[in-house]
C-alpha positions in Angstrom: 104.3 130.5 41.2 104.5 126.9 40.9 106.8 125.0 42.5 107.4 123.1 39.2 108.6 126.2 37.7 111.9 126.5 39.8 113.3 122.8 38.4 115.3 125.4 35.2 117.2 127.1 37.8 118.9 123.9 38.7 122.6 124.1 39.3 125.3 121.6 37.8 127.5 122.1 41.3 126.8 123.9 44.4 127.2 127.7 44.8 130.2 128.2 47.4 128.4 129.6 50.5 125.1 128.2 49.7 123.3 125.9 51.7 120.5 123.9 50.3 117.7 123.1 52.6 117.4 120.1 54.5 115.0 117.1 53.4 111.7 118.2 55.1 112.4 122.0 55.5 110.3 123.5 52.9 106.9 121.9 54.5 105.4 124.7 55.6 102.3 124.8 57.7 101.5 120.6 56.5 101.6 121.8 52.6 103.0 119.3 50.6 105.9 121.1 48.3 108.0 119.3 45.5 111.9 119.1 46.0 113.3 122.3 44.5 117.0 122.0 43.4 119.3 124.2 45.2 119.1 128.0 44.0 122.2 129.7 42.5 123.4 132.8 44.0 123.8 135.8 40.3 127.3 135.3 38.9 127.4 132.0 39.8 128.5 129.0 37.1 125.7 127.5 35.7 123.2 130.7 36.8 121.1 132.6 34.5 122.6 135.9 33.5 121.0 138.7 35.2 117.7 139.9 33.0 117.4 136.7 31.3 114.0 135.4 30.8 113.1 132.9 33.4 112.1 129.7 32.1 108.5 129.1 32.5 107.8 132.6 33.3 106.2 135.3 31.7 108.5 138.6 31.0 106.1 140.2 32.9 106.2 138.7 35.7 107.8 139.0 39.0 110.4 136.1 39.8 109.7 133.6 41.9 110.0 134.2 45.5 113.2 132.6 46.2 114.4 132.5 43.0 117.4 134.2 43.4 116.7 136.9 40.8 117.5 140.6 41.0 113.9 141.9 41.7 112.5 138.9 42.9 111.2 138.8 47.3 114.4 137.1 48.1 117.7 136.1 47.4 119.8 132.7 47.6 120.7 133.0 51.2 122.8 136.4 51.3 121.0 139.2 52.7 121.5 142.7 51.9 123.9 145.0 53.7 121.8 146.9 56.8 120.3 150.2 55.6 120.4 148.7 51.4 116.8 148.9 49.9 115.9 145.8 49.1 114.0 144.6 45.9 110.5 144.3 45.3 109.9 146.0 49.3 108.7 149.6 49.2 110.4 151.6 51.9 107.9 151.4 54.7 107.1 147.8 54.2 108.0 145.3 56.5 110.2 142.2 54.5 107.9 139.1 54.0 108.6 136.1 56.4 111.1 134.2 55.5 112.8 136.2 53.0 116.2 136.6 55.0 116.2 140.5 54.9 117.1 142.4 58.2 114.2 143.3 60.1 111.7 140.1 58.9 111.0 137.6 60.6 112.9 134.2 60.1 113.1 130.5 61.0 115.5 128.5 62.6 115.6 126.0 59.8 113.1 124.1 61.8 109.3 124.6 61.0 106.5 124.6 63.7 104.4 121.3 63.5 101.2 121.8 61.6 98.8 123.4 63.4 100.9 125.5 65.2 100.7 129.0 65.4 103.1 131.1 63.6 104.7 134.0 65.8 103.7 137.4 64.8 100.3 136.1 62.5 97.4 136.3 64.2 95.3 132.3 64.1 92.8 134.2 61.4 95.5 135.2 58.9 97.4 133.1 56.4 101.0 133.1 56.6 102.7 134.8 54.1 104.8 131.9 52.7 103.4 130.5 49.8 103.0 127.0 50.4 106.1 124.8 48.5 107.8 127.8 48.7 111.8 127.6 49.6 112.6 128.7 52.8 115.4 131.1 54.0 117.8 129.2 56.1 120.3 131.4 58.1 123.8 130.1 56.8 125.4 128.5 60.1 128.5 130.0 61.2 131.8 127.8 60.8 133.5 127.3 64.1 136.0 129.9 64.5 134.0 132.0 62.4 134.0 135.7 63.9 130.4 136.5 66.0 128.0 138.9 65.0 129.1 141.9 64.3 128.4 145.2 66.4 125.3 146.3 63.6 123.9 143.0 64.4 123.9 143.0 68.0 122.2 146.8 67.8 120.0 146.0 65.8 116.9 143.5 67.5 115.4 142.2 63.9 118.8 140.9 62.7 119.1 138.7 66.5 115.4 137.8 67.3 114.2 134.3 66.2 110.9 133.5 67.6 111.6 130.1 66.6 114.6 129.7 68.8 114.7 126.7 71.4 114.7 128.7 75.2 117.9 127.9 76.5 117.9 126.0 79.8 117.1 128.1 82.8 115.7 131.1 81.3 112.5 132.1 81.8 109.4 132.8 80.7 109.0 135.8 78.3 107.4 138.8 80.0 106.1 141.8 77.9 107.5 144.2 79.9 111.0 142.7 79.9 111.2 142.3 83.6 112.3 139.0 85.5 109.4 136.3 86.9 109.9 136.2 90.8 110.1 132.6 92.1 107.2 131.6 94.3 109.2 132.2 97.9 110.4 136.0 96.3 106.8 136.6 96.0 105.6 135.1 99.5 108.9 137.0 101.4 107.0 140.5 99.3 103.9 139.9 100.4 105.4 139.2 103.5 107.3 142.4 103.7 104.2 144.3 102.4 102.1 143.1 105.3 104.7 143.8 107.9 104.7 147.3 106.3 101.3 147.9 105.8 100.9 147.1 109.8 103.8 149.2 111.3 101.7 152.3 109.1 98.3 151.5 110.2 100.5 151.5 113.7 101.6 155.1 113.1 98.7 156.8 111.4 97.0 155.2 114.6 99.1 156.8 117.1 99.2 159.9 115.9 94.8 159.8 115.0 94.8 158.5 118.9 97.1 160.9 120.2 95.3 163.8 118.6 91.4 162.7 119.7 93.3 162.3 123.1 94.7 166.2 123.0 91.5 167.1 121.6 89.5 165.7 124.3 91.7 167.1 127.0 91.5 170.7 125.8 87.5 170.7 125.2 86.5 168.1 127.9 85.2 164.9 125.8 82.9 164.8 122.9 79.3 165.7 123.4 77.7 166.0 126.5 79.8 164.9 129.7 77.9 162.1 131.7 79.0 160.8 134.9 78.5 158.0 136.9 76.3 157.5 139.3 74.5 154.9 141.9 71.7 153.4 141.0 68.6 154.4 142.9 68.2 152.4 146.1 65.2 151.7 148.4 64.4 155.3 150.7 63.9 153.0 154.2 66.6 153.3 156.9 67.5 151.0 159.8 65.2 151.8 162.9 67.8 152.5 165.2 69.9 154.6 162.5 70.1 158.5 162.7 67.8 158.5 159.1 65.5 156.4 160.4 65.3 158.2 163.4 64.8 161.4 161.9 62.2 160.2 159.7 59.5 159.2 162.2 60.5 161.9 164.2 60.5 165.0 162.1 56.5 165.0 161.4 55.9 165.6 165.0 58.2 168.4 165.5 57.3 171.9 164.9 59.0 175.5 165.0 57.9 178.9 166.3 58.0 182.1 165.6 57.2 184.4 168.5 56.8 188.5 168.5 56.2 190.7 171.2 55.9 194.9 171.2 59.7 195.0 172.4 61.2 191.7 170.5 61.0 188.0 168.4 62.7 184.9 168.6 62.5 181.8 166.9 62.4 178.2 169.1 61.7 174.9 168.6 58.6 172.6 170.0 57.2 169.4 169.7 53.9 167.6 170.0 52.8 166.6 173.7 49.1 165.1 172.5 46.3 164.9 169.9 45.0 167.9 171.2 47.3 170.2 170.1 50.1 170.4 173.2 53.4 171.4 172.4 56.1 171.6 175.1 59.1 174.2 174.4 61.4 176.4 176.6 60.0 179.2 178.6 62.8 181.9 177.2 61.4 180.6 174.0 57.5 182.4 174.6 59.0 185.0 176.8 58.8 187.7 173.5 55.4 187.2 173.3 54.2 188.6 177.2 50.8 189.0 177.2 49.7 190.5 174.2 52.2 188.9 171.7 51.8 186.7 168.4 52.9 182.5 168.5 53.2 181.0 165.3 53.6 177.4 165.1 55.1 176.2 161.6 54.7 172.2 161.0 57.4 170.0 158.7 54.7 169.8 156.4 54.6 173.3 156.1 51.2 173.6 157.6 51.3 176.9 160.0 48.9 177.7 162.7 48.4 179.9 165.6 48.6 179.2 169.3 48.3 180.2 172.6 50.5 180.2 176.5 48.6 177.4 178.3 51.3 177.7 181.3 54.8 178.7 181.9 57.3 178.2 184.7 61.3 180.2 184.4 62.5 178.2 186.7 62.2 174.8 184.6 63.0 176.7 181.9 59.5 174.9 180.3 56.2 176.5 178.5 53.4 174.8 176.7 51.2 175.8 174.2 48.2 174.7 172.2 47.7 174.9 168.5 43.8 174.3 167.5 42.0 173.0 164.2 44.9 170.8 163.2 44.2 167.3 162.5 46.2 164.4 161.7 48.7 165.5 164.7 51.6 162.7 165.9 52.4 162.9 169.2 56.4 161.8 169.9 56.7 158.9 172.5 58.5 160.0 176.0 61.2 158.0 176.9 62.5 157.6 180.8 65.9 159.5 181.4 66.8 157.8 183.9 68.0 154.9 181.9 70.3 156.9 180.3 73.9 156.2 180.1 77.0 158.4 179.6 77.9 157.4 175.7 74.7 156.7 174.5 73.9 157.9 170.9 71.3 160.7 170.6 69.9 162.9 167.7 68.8 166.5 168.2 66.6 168.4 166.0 65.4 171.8 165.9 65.2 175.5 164.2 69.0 176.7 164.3 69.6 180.3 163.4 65.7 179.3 161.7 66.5 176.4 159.7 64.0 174.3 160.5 64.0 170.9 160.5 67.5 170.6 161.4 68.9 167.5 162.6 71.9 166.8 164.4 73.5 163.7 166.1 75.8 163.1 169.2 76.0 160.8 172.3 75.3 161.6 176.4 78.0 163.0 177.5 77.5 164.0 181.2 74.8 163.6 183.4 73.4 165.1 186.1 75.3 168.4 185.5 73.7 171.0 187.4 73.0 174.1 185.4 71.4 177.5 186.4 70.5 179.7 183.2 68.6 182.8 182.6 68.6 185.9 185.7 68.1 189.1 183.0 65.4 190.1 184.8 67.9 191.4 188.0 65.3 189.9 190.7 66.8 186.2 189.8 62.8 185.6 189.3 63.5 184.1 185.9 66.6 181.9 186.8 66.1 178.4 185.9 67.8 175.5 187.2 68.4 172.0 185.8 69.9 168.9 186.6 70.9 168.8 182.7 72.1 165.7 180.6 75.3 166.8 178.5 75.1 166.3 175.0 77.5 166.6 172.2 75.5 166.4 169.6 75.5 170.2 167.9 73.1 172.7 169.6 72.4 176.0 168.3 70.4 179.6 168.8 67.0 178.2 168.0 67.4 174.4 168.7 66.2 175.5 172.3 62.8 173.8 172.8 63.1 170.8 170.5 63.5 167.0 171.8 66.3 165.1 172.2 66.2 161.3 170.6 67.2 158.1 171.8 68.0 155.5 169.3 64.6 154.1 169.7 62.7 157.4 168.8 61.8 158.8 172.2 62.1 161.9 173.7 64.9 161.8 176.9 65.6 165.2 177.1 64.6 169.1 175.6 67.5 171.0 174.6 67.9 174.4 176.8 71.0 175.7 176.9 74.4 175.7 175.4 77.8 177.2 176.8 79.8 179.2 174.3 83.3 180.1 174.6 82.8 184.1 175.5 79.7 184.1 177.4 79.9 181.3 179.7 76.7 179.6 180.5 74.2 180.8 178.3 70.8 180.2 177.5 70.9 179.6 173.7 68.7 182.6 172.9 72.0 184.8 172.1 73.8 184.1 169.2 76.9 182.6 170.1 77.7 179.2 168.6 78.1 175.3 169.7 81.5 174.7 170.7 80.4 170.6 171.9 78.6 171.5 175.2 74.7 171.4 175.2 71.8 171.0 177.9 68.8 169.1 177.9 66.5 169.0 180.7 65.4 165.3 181.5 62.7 164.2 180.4 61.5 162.5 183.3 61.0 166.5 184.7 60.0 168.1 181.7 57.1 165.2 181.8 55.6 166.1 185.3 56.1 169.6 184.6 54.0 169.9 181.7 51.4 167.6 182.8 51.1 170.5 185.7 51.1 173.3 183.3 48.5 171.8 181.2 46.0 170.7 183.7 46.5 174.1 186.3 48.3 176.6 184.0 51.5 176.5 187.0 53.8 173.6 188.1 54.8 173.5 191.4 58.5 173.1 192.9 59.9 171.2 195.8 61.2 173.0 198.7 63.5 172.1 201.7 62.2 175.0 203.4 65.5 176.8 204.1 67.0 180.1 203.0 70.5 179.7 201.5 73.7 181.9 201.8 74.4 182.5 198.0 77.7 184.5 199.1 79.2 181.0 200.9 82.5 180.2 199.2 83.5 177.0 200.9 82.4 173.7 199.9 78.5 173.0 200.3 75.7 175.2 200.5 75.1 176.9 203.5 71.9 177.5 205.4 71.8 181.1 206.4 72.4 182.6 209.6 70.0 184.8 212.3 71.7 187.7 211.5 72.1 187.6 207.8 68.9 189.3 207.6 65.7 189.4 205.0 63.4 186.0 205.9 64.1 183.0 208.4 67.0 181.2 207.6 64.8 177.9 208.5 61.0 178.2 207.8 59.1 177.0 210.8 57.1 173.8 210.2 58.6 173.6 207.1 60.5 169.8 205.9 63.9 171.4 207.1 62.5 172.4 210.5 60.9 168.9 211.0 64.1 167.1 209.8 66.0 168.9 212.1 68.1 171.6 210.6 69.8 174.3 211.9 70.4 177.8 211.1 74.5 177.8 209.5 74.1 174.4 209.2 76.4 173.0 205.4 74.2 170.2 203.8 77.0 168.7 202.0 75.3 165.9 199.8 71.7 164.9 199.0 71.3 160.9 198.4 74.7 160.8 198.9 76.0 162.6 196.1 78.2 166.0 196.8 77.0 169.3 196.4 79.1 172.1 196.2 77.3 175.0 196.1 74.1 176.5 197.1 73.1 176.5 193.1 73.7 172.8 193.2 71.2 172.2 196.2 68.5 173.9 194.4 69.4 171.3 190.9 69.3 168.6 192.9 66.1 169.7 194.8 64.4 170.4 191.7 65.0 167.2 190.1 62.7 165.5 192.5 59.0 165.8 192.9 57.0 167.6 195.9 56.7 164.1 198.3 59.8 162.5 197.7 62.6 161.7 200.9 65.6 163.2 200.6 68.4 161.8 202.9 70.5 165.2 203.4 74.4 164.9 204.9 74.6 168.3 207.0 78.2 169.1 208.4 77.8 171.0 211.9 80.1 172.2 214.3 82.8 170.1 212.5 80.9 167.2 212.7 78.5 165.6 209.9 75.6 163.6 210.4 72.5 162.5 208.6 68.4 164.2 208.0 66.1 162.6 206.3 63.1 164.8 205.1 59.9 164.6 202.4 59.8 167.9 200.0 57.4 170.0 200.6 56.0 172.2 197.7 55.2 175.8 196.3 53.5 176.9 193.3 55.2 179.1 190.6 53.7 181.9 189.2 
């Protein structure tokens, strides 16, 4: 309605209660509106009476808003009581702005600058006032004028002005009512959250590790279990070590298997020459007699028969020949009469027929006289050596096979050991090393198989006495006249020329005591036919000193 219209409703004096808007209020989103006089509340002097036609209006019509008539969107400032329907609203209609009834939104008595947006329309709608349109100022309350009342407080349309100046301090508005955290609250929560978040990844940790850890226990590991090894290393050995020894000296030793009508035996033997002589122990062959089987079994595994070229018991040494073998490596022969008590040596052989077996040890004894064999009950097969003492282990079938220096070479051939039941034993039985093995020397073994192979016998040295076996003192006795069986001294013979005596004691040989008559014969035996013997012969209480050259007899 136009603005113009509302001039008829002006009042001759104010309406008690009323309060006219202030110069500039009714501009209303930059719309220029004429001064309207102050409105008069019904009932007032100098107010139409109610129903009266409104000047300028149609009858028809609705009254102006903010006229101040019954029925029109508003009245002069005094708001219906909470709850009261108000006129011109349906029921479920929200008031219009401005209008002053509870629950619509009102002003502040200051409008937003043009332009502005208006709270609660949208920046495509129109507001709803009507440009030039009186405003509804909120009467302000006279100082000691009693607060809102309960009703007003409950109720959040009669208290909410969107226009409102924030007071100091407050904060922004947040839609869900809570408070805006400052920006040290929200670095001490992130804070707080990180700390948290750590001590749980902490805890889930533990208890993921602690179960992988009890689960690994109980089923050993995940997967396949791999261990660690050594890398592969380069096969050579030092020269002088017991590997490296072993390893050039294993090709050229060999083990046999002998049978006879009555009995077998297993023995160890080792190349002599290229063409095809082995040296080994005489108790070794003894199985085989005369009609018995020799098989010779090579580290390569190549086996091949062989044959007795010559034996002698009382060396306690046999060789035989192997034929149509090729490629055969003779082992070097060292001199044992550099040996020295201590020095390492490495023994290999057929124990209990595990060939290729190879022990280690040092010297140590030398010289130790050593009488094996005698089964035969004529003492024809009784062997006796002037042994090197070895350490190294020594076992039933090891009998045969070569004894090593540290430079490869053959010093002795293992013969005998003595076990802890038997005694002295050749080391055919079965009885076990206990730390005391025999090896003939090598420096015999050498001239006694060069004999063998080029006449089939070897041949001893002799004194040319006959011994008393049954002498207990100290020495070996030469028998007496009346002791009976052959000549105590054998006429013409190296014991006859040097002078000795029947019941004469020979006492040492080279100056070395002997103590028996068994000890005579070792020491005899170690020397070849030819060689001087200074003898220390004890007679009639007196001693005194033969010299003599070794004569010789052949073995059969």
């Amino acid at each position: 309605m136009p603005a113009a219209d509302g001039a008829a409703f002006e009042a001759s004096r104010p309406v008690p209660g009323a309060v006219a808007p202030e110069p500039g209020l009714s501009r209303v989103l930059g719309a220029e509106a004429p001064e309207t006089p102050p409105l008069l509340a019904p009932g007032a002097p100098g107010a139409p009476d109610s129903g009266a036609p409104v000047p300028g209006g149609a009858a028809s019509e609705a009254p102006p808003v903010g006229s101040g008539v019954p029925g029109g969107s508003v009245f002069d400032g005094v708001p219906p009581a909470p709850g009261a329907p108000v006129p011109g609203v349906g029921l479920f209609e929200a008031p219009p702005v401005g209008s002053g009834v509870p629950g619509a939104p009102v002003f502040d008595g200051v409008p937003p600058a043009p332009g502005a947006p208006v709270p609660g329309v949208a920046a495509s709608e129109t507001p709803p006032l009507t440009p030039g349109a009186p405003a509804f100022v909120a009467p302000e309350a006279a100082p000691g004028s009693p607060g809102p009342s309960s009703e007003a407080s409950a109720d959040p349309w009669r208290r909410y002005d969107p226009w409102a100046a924030a007071p100091l301090g407050a904060g922004p508005l947040q839609q869900t009512g809570g408070a805006v955290l400052s920006v040290e609250q929200r670095r001490r929560r992130r804070r707080r959250g990180l700390v948290g978040g750590a001590l749980l990844l902490a805890l889930v940790s533990g208890v993921v590790g602690g179960g992988v850890g009890v689960h690994l226990e109980r089923n050993g590991g995940v997967g396949a279990v791999e261990l660690p090894q050594a890398p592969a290393e380069p096969g050579g050995r030092a020269a002088d070590s017991v590997a490296g020894i072993a390893a050039r000296a294993l090709p050229s030793v060999v083990t046999l298997h002998v049978s006879g009508s009555e009995e077998a035996g297993t023995g160890t033997g080792f190349v002599l020459d290229t063409r095809g002589h082995i040296l080994t122990n005489s108790h070794v062959v003894e199985p085989a007699g005369s009609g018995g089987e020799i098989s010779v079994v090579f580290n390569g595994g190549q086996t091949a028969e062989a044959e007795v070229v010559g034996k002698d018991s009382g060396y306690d040494l046999a060789v035989v020949r192997v034929t149509g073998v090729r490629g055969l490596r003779p082992l070097p022969l060292g001199n044992s009469d550099n040996v020295r008590v201590g020095d390492p040596v490495v023994a290999i052989g057929a124990p209990f027929d595990l060939e290729g077996t190879v022990t280690s040890g040092i010297i140590s004894a030398k010289e130790r006289p050593l009488t094996a064999g005698g089964d035969s009950g004529d003492a024809s097969d009784v062997s006796y050596v002037d042994a090197l003492q070895t350490d190294a282990p020594i076992n039933p079938g090891n009998s045969g096979g070569p004894l090593l220096d540290t430079r490869g070479q053959v010093i002795g051939i293992n013969s005998a050991i003595r076990s802890a039941a038997d005694g002295t034993d050749s080391d055919g039985g079965q009885s076990g090393s206990i730390g005391l093995g025999f090896a003939i020397p090598v420096n015999q073994g050498k001239r006694v198989a060069e004999e063998l192979i080029n006449t089939g016998r070897a041949t001893h040295p002799v004194i040319g006495v006959t011994l008393d076996m049954d002498y207990a003192g100290d020495g070996a006795r030469v028998g007496t006249d009346d002791s009976g069986g052959s000549a105590p001294v054998t006429a013409g013979g190296p014991g006859d020329r040097a002078g000795i005596r029947p019941g004469d004691v020979i006492t040492a040989v080279d100056g070395r005591r002997v103590h028996s008559g068994e000890e005579l014969i070792v020491k005899t035996r170690a020397h070849r036919p030819g060689d001087r013997l200074e003898l220390t012969v004890e007679r009639d209480g007196k001693e005194r000193t033969l010299s003599l050259v070794l004569g010789s007899s052949d073995s059969g």
